[in-house]
SEBA-174938 format. One record per residue (C-alpha): residue number from 1; residue in three letters; x, y, z. Coordinates in Angstrom, 3 decimals. Layout:
N
(NUM; 'Ala'; (X; Y; Z))
...
//
This chain:
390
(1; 'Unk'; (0.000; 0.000; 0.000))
(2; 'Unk'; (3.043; 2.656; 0.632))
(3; 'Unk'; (4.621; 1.295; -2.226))
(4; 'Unk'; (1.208; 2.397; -4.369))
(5; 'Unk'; (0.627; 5.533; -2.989))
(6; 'Unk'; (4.954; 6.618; -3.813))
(7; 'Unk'; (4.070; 5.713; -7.272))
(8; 'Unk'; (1.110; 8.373; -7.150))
(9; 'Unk'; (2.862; 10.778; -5.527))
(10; 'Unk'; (5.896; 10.790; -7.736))
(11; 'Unk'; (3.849; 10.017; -11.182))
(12; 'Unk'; (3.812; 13.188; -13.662))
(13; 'Unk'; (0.167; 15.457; -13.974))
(14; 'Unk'; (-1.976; 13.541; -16.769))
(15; 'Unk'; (-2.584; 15.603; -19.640))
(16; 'Unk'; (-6.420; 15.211; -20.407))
(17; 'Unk'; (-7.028; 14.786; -24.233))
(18; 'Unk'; (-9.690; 12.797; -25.636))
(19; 'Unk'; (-8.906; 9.177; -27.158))
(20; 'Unk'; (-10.879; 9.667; -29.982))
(21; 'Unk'; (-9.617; 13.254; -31.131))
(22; 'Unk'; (-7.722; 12.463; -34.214))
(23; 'Unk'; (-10.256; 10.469; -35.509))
(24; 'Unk'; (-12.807; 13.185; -35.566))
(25; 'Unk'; (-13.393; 15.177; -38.745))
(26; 'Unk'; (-14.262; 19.064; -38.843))
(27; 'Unk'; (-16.515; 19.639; -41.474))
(28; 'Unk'; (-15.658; 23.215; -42.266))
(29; 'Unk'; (-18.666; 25.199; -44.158))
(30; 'Unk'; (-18.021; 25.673; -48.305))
(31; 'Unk'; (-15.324; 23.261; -48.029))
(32; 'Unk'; (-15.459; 18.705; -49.096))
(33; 'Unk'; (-14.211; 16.599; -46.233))
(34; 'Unk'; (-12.349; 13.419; -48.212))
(35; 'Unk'; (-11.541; 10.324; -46.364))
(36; 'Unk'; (-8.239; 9.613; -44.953))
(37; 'Unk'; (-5.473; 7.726; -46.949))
(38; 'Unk'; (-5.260; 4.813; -44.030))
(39; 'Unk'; (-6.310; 1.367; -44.363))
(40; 'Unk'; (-8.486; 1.857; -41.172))
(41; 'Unk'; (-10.269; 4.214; -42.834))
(42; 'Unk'; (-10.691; 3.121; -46.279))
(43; 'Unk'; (-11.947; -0.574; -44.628))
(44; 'Unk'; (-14.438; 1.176; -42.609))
(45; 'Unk'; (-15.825; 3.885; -45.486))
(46; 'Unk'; (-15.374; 2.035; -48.542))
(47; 'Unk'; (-15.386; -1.894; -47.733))
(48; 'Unk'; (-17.994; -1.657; -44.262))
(49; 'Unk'; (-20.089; 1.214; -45.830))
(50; 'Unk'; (-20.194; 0.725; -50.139))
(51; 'Unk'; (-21.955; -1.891; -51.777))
(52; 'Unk'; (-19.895; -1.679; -54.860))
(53; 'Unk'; (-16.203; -1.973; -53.443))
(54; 'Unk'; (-17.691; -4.527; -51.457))
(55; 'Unk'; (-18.822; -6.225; -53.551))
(56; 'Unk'; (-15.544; -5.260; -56.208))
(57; 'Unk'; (-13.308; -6.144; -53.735))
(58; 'Unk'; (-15.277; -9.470; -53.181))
(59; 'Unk'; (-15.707; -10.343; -56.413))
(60; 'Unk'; (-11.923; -10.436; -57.266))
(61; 'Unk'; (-10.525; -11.918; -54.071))
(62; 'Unk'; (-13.434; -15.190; -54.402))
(63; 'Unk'; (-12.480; -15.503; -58.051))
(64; 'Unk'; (-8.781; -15.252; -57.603))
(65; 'Unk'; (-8.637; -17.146; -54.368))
(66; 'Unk'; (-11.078; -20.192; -56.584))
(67; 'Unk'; (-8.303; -20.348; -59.511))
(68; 'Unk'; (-6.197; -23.356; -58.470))
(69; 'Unk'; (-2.813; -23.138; -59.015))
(70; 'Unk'; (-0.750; -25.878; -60.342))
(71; 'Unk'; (3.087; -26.777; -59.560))
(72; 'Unk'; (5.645; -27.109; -61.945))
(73; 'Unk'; (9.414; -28.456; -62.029))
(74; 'Unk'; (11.593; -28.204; -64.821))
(75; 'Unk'; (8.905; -27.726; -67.000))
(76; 'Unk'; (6.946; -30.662; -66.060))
(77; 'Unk'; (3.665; -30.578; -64.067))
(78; 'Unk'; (3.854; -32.586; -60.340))
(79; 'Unk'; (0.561; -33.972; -58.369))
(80; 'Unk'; (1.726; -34.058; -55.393))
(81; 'Unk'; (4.182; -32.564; -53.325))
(82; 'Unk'; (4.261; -30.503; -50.028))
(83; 'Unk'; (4.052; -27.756; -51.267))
(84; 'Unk'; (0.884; -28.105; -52.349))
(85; 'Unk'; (-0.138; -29.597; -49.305))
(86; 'Unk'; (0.759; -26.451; -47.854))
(87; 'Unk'; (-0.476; -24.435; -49.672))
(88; 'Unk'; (-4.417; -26.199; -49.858))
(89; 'Unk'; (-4.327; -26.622; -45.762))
(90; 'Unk'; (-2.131; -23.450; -44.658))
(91; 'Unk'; (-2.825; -23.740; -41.688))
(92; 'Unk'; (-5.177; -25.124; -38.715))
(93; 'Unk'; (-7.956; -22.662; -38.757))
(94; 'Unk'; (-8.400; -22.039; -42.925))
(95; 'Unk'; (-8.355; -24.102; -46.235))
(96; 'Unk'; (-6.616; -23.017; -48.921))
(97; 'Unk'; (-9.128; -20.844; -50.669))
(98; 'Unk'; (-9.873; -18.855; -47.871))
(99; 'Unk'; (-6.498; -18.399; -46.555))
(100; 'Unk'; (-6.074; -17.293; -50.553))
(101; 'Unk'; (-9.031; -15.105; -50.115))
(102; 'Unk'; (-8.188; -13.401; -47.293))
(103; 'Unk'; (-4.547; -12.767; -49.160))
(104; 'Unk'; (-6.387; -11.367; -52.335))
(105; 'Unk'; (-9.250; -8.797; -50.427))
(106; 'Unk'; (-5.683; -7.607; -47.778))
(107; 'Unk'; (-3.901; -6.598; -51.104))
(108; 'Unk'; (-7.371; -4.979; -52.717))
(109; 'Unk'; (-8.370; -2.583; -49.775))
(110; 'Unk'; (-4.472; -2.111; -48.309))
(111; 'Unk'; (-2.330; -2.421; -51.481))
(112; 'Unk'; (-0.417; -4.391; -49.386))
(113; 'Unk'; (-0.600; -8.400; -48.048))
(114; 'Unk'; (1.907; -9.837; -45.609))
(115; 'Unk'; (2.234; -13.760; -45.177))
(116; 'Unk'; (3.783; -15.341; -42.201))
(117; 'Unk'; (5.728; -18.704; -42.405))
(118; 'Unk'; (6.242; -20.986; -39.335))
(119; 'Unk'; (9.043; -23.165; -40.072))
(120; 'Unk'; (10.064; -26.600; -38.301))
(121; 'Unk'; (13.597; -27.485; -39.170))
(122; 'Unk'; (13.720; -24.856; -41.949))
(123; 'Unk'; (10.889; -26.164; -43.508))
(124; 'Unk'; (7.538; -24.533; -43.378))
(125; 'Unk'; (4.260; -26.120; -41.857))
(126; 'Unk'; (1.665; -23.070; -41.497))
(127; 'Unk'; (0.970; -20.280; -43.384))
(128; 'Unk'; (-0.999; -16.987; -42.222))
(129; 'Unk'; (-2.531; -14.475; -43.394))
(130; 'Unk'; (-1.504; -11.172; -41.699))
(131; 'Unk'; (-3.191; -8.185; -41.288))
(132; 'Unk'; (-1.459; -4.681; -43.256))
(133; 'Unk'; (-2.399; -2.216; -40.550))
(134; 'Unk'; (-0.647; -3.941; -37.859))
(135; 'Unk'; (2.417; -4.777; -39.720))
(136; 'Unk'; (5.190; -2.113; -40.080))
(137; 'Unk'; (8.564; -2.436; -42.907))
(138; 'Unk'; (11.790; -1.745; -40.754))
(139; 'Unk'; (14.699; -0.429; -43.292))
(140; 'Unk'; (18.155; -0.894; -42.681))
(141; 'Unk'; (20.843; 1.869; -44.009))
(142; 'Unk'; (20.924; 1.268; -47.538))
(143; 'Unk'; (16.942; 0.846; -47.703))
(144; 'Unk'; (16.335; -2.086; -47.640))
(145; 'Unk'; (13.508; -4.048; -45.515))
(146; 'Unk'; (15.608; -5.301; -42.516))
(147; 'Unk'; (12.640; -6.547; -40.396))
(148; 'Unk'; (9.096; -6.412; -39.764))
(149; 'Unk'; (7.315; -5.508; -36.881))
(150; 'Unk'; (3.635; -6.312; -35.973))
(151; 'Unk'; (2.382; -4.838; -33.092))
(152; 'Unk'; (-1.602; -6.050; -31.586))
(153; 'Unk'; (-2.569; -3.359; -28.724))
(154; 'Unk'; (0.864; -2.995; -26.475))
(155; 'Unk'; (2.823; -6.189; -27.936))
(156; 'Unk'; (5.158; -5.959; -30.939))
(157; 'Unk'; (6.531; -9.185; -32.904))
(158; 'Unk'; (9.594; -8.286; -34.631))
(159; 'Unk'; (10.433; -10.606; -38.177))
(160; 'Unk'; (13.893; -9.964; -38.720))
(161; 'Unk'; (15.476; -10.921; -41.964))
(162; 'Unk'; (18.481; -13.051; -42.068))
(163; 'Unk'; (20.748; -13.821; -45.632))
(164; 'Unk'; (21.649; -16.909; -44.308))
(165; 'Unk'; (18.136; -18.232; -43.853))
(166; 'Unk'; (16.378; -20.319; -46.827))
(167; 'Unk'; (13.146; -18.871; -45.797))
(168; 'Unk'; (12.000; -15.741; -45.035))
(169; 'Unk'; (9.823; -15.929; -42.067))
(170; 'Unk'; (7.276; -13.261; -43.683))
(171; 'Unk'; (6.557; -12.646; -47.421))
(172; 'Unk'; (5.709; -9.044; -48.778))
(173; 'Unk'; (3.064; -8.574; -51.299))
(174; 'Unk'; (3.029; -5.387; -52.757))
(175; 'Unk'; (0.889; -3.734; -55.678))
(176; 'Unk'; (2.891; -0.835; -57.777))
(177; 'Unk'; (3.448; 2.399; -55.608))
(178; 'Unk'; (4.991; 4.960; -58.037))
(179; 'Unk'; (5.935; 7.169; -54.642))
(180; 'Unk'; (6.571; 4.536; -51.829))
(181; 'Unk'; (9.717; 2.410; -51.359))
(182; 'Unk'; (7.813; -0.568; -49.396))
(183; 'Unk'; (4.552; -0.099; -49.123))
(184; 'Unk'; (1.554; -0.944; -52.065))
(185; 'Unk'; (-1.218; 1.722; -53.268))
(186; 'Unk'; (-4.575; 0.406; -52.844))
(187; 'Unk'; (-7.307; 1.034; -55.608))
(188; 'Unk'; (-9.548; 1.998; -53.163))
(189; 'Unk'; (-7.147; 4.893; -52.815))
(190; 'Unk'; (-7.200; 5.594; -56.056))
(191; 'Unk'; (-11.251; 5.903; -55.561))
(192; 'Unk'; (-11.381; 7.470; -52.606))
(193; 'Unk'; (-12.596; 10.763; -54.284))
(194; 'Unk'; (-15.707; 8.812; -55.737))
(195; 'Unk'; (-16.086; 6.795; -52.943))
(196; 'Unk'; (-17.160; 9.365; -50.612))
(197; 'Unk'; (-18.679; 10.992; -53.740))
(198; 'Unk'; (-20.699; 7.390; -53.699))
(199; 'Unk'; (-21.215; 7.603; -49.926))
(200; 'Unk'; (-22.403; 11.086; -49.314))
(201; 'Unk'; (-25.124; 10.620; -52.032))
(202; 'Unk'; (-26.402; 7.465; -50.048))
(203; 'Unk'; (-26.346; 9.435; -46.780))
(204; 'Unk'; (-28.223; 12.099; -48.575))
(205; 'Unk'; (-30.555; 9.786; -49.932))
(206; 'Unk'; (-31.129; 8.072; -46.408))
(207; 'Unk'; (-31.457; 11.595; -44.749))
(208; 'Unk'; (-34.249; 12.648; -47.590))
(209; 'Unk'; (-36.298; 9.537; -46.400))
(210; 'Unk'; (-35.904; 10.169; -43.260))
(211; 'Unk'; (-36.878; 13.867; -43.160))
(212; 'Unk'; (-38.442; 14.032; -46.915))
(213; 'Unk'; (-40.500; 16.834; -46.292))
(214; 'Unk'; (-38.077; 19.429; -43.747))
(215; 'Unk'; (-38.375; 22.381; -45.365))
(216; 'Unk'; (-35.234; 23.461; -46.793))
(217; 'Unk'; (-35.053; 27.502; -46.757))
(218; 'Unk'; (-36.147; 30.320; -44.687))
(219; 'Unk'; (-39.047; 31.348; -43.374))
(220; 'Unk'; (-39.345; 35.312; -44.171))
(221; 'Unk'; (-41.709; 37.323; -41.687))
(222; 'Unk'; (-42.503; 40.660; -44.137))
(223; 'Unk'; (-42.599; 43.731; -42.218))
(224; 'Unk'; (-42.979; 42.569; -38.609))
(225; 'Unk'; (-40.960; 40.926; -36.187))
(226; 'Unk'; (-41.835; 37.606; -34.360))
(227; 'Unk'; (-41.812; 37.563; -30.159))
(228; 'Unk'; (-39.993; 34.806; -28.376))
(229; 'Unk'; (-42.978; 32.922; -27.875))
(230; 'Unk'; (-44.474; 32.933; -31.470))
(231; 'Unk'; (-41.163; 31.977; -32.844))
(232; 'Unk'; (-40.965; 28.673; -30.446))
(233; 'Unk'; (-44.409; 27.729; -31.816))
(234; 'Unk'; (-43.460; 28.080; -35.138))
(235; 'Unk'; (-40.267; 26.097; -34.598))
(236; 'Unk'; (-42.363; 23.156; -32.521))
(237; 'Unk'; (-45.012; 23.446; -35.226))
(238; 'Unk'; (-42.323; 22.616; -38.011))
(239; 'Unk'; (-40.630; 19.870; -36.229))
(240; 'Unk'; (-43.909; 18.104; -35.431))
(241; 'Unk'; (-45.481; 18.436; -38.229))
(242; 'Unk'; (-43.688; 18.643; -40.964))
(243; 'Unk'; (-40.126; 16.873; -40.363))
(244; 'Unk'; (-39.952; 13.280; -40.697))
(245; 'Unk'; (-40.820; 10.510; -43.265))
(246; 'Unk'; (-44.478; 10.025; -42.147))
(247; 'Unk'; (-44.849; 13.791; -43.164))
(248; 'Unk'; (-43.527; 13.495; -46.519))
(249; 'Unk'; (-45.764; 15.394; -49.361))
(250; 'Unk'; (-47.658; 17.292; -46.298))
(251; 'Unk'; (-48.582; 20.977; -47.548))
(252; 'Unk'; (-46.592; 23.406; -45.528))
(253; 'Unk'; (-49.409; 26.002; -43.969))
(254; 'Unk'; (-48.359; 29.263; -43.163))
(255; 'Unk'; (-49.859; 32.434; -41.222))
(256; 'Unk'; (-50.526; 35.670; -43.030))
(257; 'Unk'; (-47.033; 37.666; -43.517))
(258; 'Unk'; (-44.931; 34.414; -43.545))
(259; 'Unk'; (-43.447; 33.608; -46.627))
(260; 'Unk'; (-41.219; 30.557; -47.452))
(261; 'Unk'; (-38.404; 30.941; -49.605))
(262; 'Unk'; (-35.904; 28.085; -50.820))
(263; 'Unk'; (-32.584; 27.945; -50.222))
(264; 'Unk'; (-31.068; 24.688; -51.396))
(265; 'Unk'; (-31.213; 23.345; -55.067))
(266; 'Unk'; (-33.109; 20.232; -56.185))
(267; 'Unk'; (-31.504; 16.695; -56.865))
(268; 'Unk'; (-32.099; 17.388; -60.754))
(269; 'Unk'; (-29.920; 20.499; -60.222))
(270; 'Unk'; (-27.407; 18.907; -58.862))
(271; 'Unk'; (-27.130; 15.783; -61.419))
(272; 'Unk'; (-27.651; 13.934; -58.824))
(273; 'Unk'; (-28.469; 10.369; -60.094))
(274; 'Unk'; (-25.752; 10.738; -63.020))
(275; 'Unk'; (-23.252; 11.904; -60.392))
(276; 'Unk'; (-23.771; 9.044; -58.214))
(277; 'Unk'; (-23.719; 6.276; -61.231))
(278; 'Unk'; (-20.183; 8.129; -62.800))
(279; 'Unk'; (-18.930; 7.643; -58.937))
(280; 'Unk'; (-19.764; 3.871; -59.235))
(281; 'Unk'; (-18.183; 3.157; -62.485))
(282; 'Unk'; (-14.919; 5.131; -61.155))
(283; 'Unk'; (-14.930; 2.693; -58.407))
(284; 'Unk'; (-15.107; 0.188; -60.495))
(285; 'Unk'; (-12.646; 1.043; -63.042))
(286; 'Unk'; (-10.185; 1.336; -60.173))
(287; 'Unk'; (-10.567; -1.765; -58.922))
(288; 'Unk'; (-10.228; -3.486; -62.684))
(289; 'Unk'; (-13.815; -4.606; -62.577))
(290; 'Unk'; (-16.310; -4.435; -65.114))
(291; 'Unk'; (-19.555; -2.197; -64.203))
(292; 'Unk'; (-21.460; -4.764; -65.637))
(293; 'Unk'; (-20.417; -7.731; -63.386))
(294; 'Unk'; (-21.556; -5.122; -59.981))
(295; 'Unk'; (-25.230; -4.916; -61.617))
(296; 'Unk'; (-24.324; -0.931; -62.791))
(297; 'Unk'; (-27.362; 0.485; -65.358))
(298; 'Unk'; (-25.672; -0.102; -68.842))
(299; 'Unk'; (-26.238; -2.928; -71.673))
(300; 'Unk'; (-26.630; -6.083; -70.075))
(301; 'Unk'; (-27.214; -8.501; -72.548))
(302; 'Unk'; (-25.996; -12.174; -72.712))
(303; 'Unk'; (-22.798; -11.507; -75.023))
(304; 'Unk'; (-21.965; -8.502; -73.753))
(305; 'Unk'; (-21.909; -10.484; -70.042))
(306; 'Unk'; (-20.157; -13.397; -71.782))
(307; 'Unk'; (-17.601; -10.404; -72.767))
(308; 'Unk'; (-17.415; -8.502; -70.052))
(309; 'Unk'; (-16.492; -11.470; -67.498))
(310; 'Unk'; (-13.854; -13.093; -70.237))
(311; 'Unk'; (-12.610; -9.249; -69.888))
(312; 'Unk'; (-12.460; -9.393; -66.326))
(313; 'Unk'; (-10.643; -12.513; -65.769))
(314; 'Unk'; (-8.006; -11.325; -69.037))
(315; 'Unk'; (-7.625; -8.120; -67.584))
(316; 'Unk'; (-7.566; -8.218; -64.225))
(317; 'Unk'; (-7.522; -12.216; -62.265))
(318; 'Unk'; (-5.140; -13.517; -64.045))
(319; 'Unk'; (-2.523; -11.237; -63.677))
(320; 'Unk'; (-3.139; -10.815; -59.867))
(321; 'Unk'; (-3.179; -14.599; -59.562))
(322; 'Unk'; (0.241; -14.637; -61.915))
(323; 'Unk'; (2.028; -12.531; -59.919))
(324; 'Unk'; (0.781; -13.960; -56.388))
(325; 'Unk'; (2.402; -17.021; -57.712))
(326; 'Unk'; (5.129; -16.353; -58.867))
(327; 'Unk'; (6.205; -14.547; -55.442))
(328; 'Unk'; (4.767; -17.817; -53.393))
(329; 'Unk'; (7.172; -19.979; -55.102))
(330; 'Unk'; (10.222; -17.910; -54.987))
(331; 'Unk'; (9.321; -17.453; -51.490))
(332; 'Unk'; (8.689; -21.196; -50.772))
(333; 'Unk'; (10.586; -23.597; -53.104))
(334; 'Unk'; (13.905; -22.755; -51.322))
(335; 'Unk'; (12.997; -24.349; -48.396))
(336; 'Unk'; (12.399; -27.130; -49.996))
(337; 'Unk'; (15.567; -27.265; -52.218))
(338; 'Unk'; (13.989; -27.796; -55.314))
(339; 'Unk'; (13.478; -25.460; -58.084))
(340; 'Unk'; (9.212; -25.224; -58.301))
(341; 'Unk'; (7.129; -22.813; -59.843))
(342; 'Unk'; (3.413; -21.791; -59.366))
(343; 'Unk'; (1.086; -21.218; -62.209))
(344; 'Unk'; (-2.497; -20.808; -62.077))
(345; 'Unk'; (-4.803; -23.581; -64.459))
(346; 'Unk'; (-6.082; -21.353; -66.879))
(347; 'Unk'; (-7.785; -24.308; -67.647))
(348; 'Unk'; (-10.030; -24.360; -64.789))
(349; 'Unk'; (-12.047; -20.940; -66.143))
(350; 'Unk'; (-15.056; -21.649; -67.396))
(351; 'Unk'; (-15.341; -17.703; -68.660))
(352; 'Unk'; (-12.408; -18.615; -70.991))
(353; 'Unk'; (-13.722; -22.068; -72.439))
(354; 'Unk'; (-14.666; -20.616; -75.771))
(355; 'Unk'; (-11.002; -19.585; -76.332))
(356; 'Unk'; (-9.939; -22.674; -75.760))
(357; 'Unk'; (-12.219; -24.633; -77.941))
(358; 'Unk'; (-10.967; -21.865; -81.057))
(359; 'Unk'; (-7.414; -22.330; -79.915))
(360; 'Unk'; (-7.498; -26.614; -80.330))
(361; 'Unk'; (-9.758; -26.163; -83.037))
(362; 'Unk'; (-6.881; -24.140; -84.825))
(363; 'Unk'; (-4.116; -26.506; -83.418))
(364; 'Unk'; (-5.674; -29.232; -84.764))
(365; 'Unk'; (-6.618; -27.735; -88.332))
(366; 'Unk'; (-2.769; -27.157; -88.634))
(367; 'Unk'; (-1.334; -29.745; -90.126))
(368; 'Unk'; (2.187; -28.590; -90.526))
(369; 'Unk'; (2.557; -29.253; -86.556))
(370; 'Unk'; (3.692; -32.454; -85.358))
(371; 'Unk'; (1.602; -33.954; -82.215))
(372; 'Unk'; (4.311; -33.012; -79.787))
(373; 'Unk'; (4.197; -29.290; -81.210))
(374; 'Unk'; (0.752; -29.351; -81.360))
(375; 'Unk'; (0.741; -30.798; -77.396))
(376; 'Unk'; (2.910; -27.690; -76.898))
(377; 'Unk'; (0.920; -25.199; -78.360))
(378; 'Unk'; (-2.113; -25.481; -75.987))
(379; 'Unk'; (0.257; -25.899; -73.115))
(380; 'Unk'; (1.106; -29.701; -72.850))
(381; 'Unk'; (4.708; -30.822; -72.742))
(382; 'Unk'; (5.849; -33.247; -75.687))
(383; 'Unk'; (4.665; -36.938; -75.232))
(384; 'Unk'; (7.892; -38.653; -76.174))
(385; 'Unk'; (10.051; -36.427; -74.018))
(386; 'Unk'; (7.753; -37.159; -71.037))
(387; 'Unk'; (6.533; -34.374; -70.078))
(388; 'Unk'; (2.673; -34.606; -70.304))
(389; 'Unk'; (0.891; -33.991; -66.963))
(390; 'Unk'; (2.002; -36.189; -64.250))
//
């Protein structure tokens, strides 16, 4: 009990702040408050609050994440090995797809995805999933990432990187940053002007069914001034009667030398719908999407469907799921002293079966080709060399 109240004596004065100051916003008259440029922020605004990077950033994590990826060595396709164990049980708590999905959604709302290996005698068992916000890039002197630090409330984990290790206990996935050293720019970034362009026209649409028929103006009293009392009624007459949804359409009544004036302009003066529907296709532009897939007004026929999701898959999975790959095996094949690479099964997409039937049909019509260069053209390795698929 002395011990206690020493500590109290001799502790400093606290400083009263509020926790939650930096993460109010002043919303200055005349002038747009924008989102901040955090992941914290852009998870909350654009992925918790906007049905169409929601659903953008959904729809290319799922279809990424379901595009199985196939292992290759020296050219020639293998069935089964650990790594691919690995990789379709990473760890205890998630299959392969979702651990995949999870990878895919940190890189499209962060720009950045962090992986953490945990190795037994060099080799790794468990992979997971970390989140960007709580992970920090320590640089040595020249630059270079020497560590990586994730801190959860109070407690830090530092990842230090040693040369003399095969594997890297955590693996950085970045996407291109022209201004940042080690760190990824997120589309949603990119967006954030339309996303809270997006936003503030569904908050304005929710507060116009909520109070559809507040009048918006001023109330002008000609040539007579109102006592304290008449003005209160006035003001508890408006409120009761005429704010709300359940008063929408109701004819504003007013006394003799009252006269209402509007202030504000109309949702046709303000392009309202068009403003809102050139927000969404922004968002989805950034996020490599077509507006068609997120249900967007526009042509929405069967081909142009059929095009659109062969588009999105050409465009915009397929190199995501390329380059995911591609760091995945560097990252992993050294522990496992083998020379392995990742590819995903273009195969497997059923958006892109019509260019596969024209591409055999082609193959096959050319008759100059031998089988084994015919094998080779649609991605087969020659039969008499033995490399077909194991």
């Amino acid at each position: 009990m002395f011990n206690r109240l020493t500590r109290w004596l001799q502790a400093p004065p606290e400083a009263k702040a509020s926790r939650v100051q930096s993460a109010i916003a002043l919303y200055v008259a005349g002038r747009a408050v924008w989102t901040p440029r955090d992941y914290a922020a852009l998870s909350r605004e654009g992925f918790q609050k906007n049905a169409i990077v929601h659903r953008a950033v959904r729809l290319v994590s799922e279809a990424a994440a379901a595009l199985p990826l196939v292992l290759k060595s020296e050219g020639r396709e293998i069935a089964a090995h650990p790594l691919l164990a690995l990789l379709s049980r990473p760890n205890a708590r998630e299959g392969g797809q979702r651990f995949l999905e999870s990878l895919y959604g940190h890189l499209m709302v962060s720009g950045n995805a962090y992986v953490e290996a945990v190795s037994l005698d060099g080799a790794p068992q468990e992979l997971y999933a970390l989140r960007p916000d709580r992970m920090r890039v320590v640089p040595d002197a020249d630059g270079w990432p020497a560590a990586y630090e994730y801190a959860v409330g109070t407690q830090n984990v530092r990842f230090a990187i040693r040369e003399d290790e095969a594997l890297a206990p955590i693996l950085h996935l970045t996407l291109f940053h022209p201004v940042d050293d080690h760190y990824g720019l997120s589309p949603m970034e990119a967006a954030a002007t339309a996303l809270d362009i997006h936003n503030a026209a569904g908050a304005w649409n929710k507060a116009l069914l909520d109070n559809a028929a507040r009048p918006s103006g001023a109330l002008v009293v000609g040539g007579a001034t109102l006592t304290d009392a008449q003005f209160d009624r006035l003001k508890g007459e408006l409120e009761a009667n005429y704010q709300g949804a359940g008063n929408a359409g109701r004819p504003l009544l007013l006394e003799g030398g009252i006269d209402w004036r509007p202030l504000s302009l109309s949702p046709k003066d303000m392009d309202f719908v068009e403003a809102k529907a050139a927000a969404a296709r922004e968002i989805a532009l950034a996020f490599g999407v077509p507006p068609l897939l997120l249900g967007l007004p526009g042509d929405s026929t069967h081909a142009n469907y059929a095009e659109a999701n062969r588009a999105f898959y050409r465009q915009t999975v397929i190199p995501l799921v390329k380059r995911t790959a591609e760091s995945l095996s560097h990252w992993l094949a050294p522990a496992f002293g083998e020379t392995l690479r990742l590819e995903p099964d273009l195969d497997a997409i059923e958006a892109l079966a019509d260019e596969r039937e024209s591409l055999w049909r082609r193959v096959t019509a050319a008759a100059f080709l031998s089988d084994d260069e015919k094998r080779e053209a649609v991605g087969y390795g020659r039969a008499a060399a033995g490399k077909g698929r194991a």
